[in-house]
CHARMM-style PDB file with segment names, atoms N, HN, CA, C and O in Angstrom:
ATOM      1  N   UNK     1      29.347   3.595  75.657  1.00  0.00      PROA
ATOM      2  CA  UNK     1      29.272   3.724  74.217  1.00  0.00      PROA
ATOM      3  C   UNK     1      29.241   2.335  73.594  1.00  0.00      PROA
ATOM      4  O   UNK     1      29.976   1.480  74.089  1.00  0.00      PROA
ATOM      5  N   UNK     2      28.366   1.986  72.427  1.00  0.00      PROA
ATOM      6  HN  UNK     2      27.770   2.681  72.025  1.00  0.00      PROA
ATOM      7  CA  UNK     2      28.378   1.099  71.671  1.00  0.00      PROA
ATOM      8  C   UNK     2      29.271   0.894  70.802  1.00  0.00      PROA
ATOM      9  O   UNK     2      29.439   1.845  70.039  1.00  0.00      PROA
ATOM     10  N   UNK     3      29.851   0.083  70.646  1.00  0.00      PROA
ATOM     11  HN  UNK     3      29.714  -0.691  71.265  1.00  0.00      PROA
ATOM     12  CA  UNK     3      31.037  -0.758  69.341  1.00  0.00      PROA
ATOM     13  C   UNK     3      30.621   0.401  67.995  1.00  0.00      PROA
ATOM     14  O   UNK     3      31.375   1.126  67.346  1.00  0.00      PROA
ATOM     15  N   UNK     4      29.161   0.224  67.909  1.00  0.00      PROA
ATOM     16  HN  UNK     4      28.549  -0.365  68.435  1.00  0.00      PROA
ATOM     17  CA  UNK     4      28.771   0.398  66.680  1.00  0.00      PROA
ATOM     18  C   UNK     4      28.685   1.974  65.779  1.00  0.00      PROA
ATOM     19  O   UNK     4      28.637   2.261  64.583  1.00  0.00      PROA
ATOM     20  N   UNK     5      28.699   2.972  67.394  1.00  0.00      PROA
ATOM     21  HN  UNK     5      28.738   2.739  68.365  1.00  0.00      PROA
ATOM     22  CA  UNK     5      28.789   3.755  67.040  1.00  0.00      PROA
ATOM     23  C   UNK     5      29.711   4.625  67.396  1.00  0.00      PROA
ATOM     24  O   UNK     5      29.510   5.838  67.458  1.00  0.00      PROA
ATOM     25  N   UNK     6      31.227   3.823  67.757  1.00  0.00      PROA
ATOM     26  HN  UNK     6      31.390   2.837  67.706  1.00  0.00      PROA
ATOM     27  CA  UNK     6      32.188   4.323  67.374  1.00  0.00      PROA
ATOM     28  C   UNK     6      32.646   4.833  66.186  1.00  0.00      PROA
ATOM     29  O   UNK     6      32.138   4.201  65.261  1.00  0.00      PROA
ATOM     30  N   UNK     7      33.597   5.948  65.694  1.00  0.00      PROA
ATOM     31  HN  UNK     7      34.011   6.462  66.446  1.00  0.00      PROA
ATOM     32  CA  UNK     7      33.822   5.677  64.272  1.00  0.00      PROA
ATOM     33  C   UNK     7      35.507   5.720  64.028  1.00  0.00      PROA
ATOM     34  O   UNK     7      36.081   5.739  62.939  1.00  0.00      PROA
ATOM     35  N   UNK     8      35.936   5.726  64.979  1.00  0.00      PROA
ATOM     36  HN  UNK     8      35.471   5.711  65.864  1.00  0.00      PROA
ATOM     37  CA  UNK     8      37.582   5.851  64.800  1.00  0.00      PROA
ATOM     38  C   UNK     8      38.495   6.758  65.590  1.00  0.00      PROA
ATOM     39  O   UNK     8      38.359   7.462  66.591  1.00  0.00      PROA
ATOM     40  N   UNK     9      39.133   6.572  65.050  1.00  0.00      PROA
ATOM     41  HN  UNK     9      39.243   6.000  64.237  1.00  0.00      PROA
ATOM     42  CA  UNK     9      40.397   7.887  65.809  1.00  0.00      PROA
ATOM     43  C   UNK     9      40.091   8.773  64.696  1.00  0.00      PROA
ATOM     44  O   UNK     9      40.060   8.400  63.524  1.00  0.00      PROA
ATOM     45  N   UNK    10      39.811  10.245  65.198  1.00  0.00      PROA
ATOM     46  HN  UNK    10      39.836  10.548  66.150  1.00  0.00      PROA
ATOM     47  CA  UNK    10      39.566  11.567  64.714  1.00  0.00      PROA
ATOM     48  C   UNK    10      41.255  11.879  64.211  1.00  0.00      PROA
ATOM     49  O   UNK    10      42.216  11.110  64.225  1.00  0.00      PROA
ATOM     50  N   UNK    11      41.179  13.040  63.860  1.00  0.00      PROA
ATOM     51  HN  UNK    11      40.398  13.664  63.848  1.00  0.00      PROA
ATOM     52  CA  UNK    11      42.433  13.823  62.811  1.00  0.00      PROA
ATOM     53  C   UNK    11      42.993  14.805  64.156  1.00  0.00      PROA
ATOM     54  O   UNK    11      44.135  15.128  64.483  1.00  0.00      PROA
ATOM     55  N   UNK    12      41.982  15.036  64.611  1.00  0.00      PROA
ATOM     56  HN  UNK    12      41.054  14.774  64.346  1.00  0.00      PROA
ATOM     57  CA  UNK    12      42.899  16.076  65.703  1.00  0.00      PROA
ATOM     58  C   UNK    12      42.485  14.967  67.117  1.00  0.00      PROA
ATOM     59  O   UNK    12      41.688  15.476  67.906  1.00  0.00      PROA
ATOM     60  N   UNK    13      42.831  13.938  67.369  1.00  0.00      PROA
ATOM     61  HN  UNK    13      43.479  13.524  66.728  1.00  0.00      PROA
ATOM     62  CA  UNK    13      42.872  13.113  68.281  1.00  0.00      PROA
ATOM     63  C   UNK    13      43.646  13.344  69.182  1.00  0.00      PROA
ATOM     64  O   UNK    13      44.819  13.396  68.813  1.00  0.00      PROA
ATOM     65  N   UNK    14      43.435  13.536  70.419  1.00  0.00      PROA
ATOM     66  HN  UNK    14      42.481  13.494  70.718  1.00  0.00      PROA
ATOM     67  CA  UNK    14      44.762  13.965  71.580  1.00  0.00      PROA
ATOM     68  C   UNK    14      45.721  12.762  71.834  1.00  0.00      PROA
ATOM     69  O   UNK    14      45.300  11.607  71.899  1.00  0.00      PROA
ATOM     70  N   UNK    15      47.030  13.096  71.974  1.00  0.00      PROA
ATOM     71  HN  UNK    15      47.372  14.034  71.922  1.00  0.00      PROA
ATOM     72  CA  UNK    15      47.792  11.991  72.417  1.00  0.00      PROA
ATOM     73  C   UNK    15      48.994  12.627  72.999  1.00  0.00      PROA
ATOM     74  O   UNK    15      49.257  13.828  72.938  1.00  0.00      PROA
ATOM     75  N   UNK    16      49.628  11.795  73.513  1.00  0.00      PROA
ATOM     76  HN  UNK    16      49.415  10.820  73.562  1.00  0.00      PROA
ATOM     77  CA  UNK    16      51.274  11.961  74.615  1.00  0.00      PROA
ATOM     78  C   UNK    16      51.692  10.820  73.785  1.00  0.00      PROA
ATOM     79  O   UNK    16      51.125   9.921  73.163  1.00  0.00      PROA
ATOM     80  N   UNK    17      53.753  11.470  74.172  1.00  0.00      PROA
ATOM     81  HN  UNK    17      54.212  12.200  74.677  1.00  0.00      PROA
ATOM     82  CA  UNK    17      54.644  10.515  73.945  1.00  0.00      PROA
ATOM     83  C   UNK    17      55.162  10.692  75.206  1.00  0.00      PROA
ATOM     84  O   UNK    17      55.290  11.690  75.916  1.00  0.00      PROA
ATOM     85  N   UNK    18      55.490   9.291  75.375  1.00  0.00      PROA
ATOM     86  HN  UNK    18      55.386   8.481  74.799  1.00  0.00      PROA
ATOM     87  CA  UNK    18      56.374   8.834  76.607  1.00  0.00      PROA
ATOM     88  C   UNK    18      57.327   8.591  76.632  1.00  0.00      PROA
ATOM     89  O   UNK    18      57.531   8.868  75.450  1.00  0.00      PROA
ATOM     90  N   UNK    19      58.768   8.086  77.160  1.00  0.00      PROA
ATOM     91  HN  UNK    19      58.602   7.862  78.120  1.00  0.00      PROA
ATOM     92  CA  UNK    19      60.097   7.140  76.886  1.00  0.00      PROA
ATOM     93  C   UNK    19      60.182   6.329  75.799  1.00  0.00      PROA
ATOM     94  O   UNK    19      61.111   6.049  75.042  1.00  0.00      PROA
ATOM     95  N   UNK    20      58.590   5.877  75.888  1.00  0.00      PROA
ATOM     96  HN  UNK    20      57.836   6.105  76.503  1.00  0.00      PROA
ATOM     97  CA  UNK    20      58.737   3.885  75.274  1.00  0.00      PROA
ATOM     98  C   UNK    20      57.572   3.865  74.155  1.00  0.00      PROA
ATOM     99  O   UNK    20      57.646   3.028  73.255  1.00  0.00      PROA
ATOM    100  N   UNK    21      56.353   4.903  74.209  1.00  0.00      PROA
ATOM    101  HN  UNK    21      56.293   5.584  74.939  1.00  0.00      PROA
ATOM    102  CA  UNK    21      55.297   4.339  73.529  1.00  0.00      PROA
ATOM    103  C   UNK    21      54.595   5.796  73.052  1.00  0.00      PROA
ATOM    104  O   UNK    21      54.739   6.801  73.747  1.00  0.00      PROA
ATOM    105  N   UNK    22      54.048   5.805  72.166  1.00  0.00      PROA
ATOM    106  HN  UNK    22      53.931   4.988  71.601  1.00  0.00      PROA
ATOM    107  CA  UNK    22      53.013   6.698  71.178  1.00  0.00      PROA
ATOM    108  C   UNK    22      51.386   6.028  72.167  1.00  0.00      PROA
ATOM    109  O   UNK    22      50.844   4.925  72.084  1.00  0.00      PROA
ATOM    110  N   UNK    23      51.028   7.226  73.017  1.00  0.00      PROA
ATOM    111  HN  UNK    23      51.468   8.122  73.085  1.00  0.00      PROA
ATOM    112  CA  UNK    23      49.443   7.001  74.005  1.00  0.00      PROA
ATOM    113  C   UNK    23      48.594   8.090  73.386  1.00  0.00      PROA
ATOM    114  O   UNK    23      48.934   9.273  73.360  1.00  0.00      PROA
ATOM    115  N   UNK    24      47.423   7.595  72.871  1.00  0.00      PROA
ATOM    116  HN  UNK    24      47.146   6.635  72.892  1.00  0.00      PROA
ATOM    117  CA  UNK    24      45.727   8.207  72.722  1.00  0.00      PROA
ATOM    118  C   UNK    24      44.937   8.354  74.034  1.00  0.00      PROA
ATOM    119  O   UNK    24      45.017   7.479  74.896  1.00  0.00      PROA
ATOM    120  N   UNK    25      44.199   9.418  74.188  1.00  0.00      PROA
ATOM    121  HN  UNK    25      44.134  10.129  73.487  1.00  0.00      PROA
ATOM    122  CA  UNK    25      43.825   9.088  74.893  1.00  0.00      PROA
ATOM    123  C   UNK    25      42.236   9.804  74.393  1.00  0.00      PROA
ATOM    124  O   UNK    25      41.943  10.443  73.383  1.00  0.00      PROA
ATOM    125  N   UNK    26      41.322   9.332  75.703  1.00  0.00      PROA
ATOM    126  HN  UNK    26      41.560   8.812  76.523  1.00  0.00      PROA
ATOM    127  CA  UNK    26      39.907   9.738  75.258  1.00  0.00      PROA
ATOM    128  C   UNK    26      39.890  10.820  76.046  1.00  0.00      PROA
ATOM    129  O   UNK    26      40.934  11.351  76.425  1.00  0.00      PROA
ATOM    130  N   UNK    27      38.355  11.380  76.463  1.00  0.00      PROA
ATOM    131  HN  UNK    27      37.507  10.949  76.155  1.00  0.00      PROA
ATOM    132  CA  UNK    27      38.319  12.307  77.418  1.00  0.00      PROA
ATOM    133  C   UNK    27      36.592  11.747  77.912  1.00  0.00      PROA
ATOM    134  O   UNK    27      35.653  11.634  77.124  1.00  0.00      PROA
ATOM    135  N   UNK    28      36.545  11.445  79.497  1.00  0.00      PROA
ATOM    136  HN  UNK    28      37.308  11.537  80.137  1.00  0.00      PROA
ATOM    137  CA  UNK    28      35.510  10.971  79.744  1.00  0.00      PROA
ATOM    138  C   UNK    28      34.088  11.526  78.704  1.00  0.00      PROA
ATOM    139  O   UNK    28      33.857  12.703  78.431  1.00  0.00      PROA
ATOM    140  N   UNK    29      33.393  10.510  78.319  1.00  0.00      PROA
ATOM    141  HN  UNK    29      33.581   9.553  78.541  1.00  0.00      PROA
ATOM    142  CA  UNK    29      32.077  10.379  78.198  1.00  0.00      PROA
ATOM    143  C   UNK    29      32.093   9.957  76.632  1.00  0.00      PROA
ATOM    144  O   UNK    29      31.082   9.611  76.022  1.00  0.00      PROA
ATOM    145  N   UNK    30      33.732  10.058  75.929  1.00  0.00      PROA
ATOM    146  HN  UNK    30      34.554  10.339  76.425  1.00  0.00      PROA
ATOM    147  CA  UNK    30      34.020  10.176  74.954  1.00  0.00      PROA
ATOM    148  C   UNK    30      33.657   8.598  74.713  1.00  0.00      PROA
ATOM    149  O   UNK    30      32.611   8.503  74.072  1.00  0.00      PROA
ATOM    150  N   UNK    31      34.159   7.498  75.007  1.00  0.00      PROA
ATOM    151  HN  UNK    31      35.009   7.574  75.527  1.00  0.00      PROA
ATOM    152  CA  UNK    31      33.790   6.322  75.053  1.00  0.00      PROA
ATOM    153  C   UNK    31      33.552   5.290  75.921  1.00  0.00      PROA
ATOM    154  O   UNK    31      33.257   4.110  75.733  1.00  0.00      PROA
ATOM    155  N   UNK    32      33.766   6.063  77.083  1.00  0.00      PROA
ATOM    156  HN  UNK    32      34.006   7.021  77.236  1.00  0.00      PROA
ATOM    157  CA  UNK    32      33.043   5.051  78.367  1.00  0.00      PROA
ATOM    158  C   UNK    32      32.227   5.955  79.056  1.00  0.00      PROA
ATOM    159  O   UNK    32      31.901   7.085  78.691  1.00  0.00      PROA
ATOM    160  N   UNK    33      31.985   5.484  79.873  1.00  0.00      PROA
ATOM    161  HN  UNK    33      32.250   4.566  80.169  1.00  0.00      PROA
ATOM    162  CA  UNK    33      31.503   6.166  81.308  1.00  0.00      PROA
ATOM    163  C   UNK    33      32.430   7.237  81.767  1.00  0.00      PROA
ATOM    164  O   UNK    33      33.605   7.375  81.430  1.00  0.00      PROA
ATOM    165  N   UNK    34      31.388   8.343  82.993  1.00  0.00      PROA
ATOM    166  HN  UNK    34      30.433   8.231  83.267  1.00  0.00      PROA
ATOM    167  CA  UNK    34      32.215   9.389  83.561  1.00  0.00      PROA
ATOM    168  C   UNK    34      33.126   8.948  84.066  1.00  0.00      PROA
ATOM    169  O   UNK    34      34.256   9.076  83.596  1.00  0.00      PROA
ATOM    170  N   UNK    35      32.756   8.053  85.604  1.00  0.00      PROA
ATOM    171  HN  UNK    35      31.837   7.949  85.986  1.00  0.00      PROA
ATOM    172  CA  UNK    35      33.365   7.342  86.283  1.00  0.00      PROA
ATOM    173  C   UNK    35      35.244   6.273  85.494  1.00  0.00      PROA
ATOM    174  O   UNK    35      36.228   5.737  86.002  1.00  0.00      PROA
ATOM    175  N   UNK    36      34.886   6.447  84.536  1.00  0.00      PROA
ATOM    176  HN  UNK    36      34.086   6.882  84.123  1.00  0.00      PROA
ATOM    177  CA  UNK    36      36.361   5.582  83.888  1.00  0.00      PROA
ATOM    178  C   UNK    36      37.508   6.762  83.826  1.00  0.00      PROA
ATOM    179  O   UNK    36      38.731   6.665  83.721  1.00  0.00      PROA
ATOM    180  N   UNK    37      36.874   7.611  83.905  1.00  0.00      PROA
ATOM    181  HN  UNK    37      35.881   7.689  83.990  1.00  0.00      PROA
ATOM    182  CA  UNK    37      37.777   8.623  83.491  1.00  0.00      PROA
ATOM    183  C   UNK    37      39.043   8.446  82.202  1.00  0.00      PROA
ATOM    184  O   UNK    37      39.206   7.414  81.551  1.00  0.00      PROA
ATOM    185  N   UNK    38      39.610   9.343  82.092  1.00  0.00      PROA
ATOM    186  HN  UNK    38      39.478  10.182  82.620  1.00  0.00      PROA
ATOM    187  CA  UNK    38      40.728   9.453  80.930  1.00  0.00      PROA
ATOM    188  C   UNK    38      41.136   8.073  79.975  1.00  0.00      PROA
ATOM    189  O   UNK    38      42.340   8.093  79.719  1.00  0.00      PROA
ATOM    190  N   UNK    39      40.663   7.280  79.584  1.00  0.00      PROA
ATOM    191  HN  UNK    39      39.685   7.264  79.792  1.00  0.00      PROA
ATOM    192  CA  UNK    39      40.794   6.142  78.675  1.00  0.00      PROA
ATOM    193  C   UNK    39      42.095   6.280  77.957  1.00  0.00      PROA
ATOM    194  O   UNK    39      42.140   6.976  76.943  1.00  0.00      PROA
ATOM    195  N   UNK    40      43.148   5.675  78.401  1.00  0.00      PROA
ATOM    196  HN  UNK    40      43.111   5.109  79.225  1.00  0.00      PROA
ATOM    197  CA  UNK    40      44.455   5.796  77.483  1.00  0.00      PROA
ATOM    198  C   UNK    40      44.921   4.748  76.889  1.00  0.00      PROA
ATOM    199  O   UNK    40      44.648   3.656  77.386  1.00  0.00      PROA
ATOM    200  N   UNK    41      45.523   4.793  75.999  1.00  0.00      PROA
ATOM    201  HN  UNK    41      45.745   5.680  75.595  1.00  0.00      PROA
ATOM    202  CA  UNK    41      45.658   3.400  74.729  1.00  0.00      PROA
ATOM    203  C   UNK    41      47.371   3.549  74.125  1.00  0.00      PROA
ATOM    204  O   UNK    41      47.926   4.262  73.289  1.00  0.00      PROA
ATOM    205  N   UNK    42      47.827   2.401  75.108  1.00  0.00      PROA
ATOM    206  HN  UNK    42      47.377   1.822  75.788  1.00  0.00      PROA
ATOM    207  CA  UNK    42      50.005   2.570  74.261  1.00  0.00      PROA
ATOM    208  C   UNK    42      49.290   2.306  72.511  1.00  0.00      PROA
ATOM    209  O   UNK    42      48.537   1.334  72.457  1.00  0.00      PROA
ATOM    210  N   UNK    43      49.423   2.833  71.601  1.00  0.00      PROA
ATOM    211  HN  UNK    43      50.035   3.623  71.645  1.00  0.00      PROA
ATOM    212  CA  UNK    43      49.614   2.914  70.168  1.00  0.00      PROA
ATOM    213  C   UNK    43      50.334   1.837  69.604  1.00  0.00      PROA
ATOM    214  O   UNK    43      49.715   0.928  69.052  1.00  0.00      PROA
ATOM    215  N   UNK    44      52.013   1.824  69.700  1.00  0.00      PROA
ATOM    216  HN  UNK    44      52.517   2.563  70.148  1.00  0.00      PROA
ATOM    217  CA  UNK    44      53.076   1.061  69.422  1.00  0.00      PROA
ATOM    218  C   UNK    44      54.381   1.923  70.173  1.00  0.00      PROA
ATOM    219  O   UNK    44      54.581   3.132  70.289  1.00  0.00      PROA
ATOM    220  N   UNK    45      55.158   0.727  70.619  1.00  0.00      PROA
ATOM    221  HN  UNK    45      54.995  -0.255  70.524  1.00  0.00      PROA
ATOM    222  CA  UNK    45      56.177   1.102  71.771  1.00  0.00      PROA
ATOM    223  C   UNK    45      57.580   1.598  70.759  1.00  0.00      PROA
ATOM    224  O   UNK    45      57.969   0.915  69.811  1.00  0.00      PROA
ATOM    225  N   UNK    46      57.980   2.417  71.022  1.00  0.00      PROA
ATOM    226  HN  UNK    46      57.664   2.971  71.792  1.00  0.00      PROA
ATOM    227  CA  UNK    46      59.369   3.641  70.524  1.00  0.00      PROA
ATOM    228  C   UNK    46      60.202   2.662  70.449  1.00  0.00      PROA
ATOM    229  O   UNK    46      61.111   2.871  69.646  1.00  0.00      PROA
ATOM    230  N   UNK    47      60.238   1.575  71.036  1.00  0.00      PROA
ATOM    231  HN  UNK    47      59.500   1.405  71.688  1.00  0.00      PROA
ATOM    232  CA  UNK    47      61.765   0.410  70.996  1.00  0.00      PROA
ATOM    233  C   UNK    47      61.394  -0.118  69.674  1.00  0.00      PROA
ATOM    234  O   UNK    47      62.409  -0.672  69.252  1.00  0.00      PROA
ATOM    235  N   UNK    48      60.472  -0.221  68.831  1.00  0.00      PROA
ATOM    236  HN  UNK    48      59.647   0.230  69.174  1.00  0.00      PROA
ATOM    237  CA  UNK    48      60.576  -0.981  67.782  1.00  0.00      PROA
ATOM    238  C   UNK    48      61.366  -0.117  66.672  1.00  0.00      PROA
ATOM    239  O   UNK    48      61.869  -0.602  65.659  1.00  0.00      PROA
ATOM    240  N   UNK    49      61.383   0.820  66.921  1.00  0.00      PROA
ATOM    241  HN  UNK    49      60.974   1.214  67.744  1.00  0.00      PROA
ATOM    242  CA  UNK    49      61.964   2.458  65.912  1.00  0.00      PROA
ATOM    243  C   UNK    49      63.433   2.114  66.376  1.00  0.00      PROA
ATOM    244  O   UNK    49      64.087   2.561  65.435  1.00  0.00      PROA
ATOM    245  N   UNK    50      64.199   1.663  67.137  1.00  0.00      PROA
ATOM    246  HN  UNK    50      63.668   1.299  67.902  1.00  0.00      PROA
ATOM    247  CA  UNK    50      65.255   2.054  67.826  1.00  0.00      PROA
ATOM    248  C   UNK    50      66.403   1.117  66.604  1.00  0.00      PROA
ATOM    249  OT1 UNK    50      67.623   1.133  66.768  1.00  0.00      PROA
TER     250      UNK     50
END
């Protein structure tokens, strides 16, 4: 996928919470390749809330 024709994080965007961090994630083809599989992104880490 191109930079350009990304357009953001969607409203119903999938994500997990973990111990430590708020994670997005993609779902192949969504912005890379098949082969990359699951694209996950820490957000901001839960220790700064604490």
């Amino acid at each position: 996928m191109w930079l350009e024709q990304y357009k953001g994080i969607k409203p119903d965007q999938p994500f997990y919470v973990t111990g430590d961090a708020l994670h997005l994630y993609f779902y192949p083809y969504e912005i890379a390749a098949y082969a990359a599989g699951f694209l996950r992104f820490p957000v901001f880490s839960l220790h700064s809330f604490r």
